[in-house]
C-alpha positions as CSV (number, residue, x, y, z in Angstrom):
1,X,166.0,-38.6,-83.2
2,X,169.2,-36.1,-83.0
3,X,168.8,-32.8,-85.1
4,X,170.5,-33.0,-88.7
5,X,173.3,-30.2,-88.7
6,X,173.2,-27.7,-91.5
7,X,176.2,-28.8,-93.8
8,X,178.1,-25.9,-94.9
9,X,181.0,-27.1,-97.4
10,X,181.1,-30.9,-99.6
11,X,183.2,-32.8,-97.3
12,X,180.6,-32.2,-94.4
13,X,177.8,-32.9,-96.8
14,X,179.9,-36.0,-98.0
15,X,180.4,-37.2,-94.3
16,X,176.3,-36.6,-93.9
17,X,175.3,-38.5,-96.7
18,X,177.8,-41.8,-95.4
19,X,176.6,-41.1,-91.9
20,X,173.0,-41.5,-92.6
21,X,173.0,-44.5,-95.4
22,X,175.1,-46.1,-92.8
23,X,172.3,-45.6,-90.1
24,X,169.8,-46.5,-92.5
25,X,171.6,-49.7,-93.3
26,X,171.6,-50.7,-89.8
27,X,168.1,-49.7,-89.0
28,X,166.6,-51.5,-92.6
29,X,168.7,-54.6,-90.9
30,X,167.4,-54.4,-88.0
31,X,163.8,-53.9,-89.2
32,X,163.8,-57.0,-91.6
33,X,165.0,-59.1,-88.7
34,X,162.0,-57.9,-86.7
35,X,159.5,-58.3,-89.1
36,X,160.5,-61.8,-90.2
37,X,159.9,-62.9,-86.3
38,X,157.9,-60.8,-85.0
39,X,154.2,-62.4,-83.5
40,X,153.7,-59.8,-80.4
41,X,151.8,-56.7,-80.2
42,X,155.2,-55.1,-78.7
43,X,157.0,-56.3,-81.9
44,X,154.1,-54.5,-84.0
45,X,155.0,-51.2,-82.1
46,X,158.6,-51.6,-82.2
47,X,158.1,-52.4,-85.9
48,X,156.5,-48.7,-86.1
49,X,158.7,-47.3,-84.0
50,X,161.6,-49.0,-86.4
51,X,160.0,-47.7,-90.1
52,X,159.2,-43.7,-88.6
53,X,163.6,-43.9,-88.0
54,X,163.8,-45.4,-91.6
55,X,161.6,-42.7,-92.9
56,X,163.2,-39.6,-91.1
57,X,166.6,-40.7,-92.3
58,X,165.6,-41.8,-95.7
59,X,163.8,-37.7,-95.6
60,X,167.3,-36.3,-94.4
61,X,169.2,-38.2,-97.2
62,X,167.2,-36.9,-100.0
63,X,167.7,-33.6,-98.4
64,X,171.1,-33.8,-98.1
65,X,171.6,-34.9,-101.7
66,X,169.3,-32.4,-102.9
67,X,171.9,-30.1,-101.1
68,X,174.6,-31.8,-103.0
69,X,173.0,-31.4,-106.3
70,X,173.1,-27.7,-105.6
71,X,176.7,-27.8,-104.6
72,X,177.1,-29.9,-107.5
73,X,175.3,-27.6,-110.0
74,X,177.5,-24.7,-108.9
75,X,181.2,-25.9,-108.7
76,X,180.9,-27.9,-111.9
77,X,183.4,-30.2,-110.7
78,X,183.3,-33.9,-112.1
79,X,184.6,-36.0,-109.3
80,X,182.4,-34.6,-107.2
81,X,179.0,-34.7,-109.8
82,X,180.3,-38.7,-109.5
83,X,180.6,-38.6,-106.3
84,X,176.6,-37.5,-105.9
85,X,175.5,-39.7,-108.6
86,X,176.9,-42.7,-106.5
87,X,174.9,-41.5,-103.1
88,X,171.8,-40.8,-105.4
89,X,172.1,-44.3,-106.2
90,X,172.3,-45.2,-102.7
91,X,169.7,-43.6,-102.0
92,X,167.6,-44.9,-104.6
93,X,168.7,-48.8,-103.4
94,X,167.7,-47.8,-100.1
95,X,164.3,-46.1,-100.7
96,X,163.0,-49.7,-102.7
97,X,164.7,-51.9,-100.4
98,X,162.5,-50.4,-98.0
99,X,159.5,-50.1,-100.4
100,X,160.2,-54.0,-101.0
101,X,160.1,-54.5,-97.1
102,X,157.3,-52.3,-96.9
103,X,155.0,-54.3,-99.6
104,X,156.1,-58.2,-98.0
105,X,158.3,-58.2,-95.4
106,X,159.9,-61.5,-96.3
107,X,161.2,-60.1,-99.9
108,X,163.5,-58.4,-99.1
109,X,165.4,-61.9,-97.5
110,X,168.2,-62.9,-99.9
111,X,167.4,-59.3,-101.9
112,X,170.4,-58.6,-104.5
113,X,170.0,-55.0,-103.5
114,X,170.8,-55.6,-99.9
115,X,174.5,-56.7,-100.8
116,X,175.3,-53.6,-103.3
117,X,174.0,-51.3,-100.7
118,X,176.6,-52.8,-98.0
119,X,179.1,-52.5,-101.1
120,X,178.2,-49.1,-102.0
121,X,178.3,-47.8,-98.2
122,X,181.5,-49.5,-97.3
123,X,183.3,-47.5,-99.9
């Protein structure tokens, strides 16, 4: 997994927080398609290998927001506290999508969630 850079100003945290929900996106994607077919002892590991990304990346974007929030709380700005509030919810959509997969991997199929998260991120 490639080092997170250190963010210094909003647009660079802004452009973090879209990098990694999109990346999270496609990895959650990938990872309900593998656990919906997979039988094989390889599948199993890649399954692992699949949910430590979706953890690492779901870690960096609660960093990165916690970052935000502290931009946020200093600049006072309102677009931008609406701006966070938006990737918090993100966030939030991704972290029980992926509690859902977690629990039975074939609820999250046809999950609500799974289309406002595509919505949110393609904004």
């Amino acid at each position: 997994m490639e080092m997170m850079e250190v963010p210094t100003s909003w647009d660079s945290l802004r452009k973090q927080a879209r990098k990694l929900e999109a990346q999270l996106d496609e990895r959650m994607s990938s990872y309900r398609k593998l656990v919906s077919t997979s039988t094989s002892i390889k599948a199993d590991s890649a399954e692992s290998d699949l949910e430590s990304w979706i953890e690492q990346l779901l870690k960096q974007l609660q960093q990165i927001n916690s970052q935000m929030q502290a931009w946020v709380s200093s600049s006072g700005s309102e677009m931008v506290s609406h701006t966070l509030n938006r990737h918090q919810e993100i966030l939030q959509d991704l972290a029980q999508i992926q509690h859902a997969i977690d629990l039975d991997p074939g609820a999250s199929r046809g999950c609500k969630r799974d289309s406002v998260v595509i919505v949110r991120i393609s904004r």
